[in-house]
C-alpha positions, 0 to 999 in steps of 0.5 A: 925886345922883352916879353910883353904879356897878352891882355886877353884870352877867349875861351868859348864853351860848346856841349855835344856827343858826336858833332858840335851842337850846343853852345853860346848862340842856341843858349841865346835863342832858346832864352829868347823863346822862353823869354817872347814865346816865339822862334820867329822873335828870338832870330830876329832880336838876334839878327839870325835867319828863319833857315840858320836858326832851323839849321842850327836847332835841328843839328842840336836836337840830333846830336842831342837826342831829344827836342829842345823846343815845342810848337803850342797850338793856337787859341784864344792869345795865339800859338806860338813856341816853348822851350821843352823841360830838357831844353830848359835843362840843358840851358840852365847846366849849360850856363852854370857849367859855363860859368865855372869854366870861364871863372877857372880860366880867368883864375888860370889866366891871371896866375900865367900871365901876371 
């Protein structure tokens, strides 16, 4: 039997300082509050429960050090959620660091496994 190349790989990207906090799933919600102005929205277009979501932020938040998202208090369109300017921040780096990670492994890849 010869050696048959493998035709795929998965890498996936997740940012933290002690526990792993930060990675595709929290990028996804956290665009998808700027996006509807709600966390309620955001889990549910994701199919994720109110308590992982909380869970999940929450974690981030602590092992990051600082808040990724904000409360706005109601008014005359209604309260709802925002992303803070770190939030903001860490997803903006999160998806160009995760970019360049996925175009040097695709690259890494396709030299190996010709």
């Amino acid at each position: 039997m010869s050696y048959v190349a493998p035709q795929k790989y998965h890498i996936k990207v997740r940012l933290y300082n002690e526990e792993i906090a930060f990675g595709k799933g929290i990028a996804q919600i956290l665009e998808l509050v700027e996006l509807h102005g709600s966390l309620a929205a955001a889990y549910k277009e994701m199919g994720m429960s109110s308590s992982k979501a909380w869970k999940i932020l929450q974690r981030a938040e602590a092992d990051l050090g600082f808040p990724l998202l904000k409360s706005v208090s109601g008014g005359a369109h209604g309260g709802g959620t925002e992303v803070t300017p770190e939030g903001k921040e860490l997803v903006e780096k999160y998806r160009q660091f995760e970019a360049q990670v996925q175009e040097c492994a695709a690259n890494a890849f396709a030299s190996i496994f010709r």
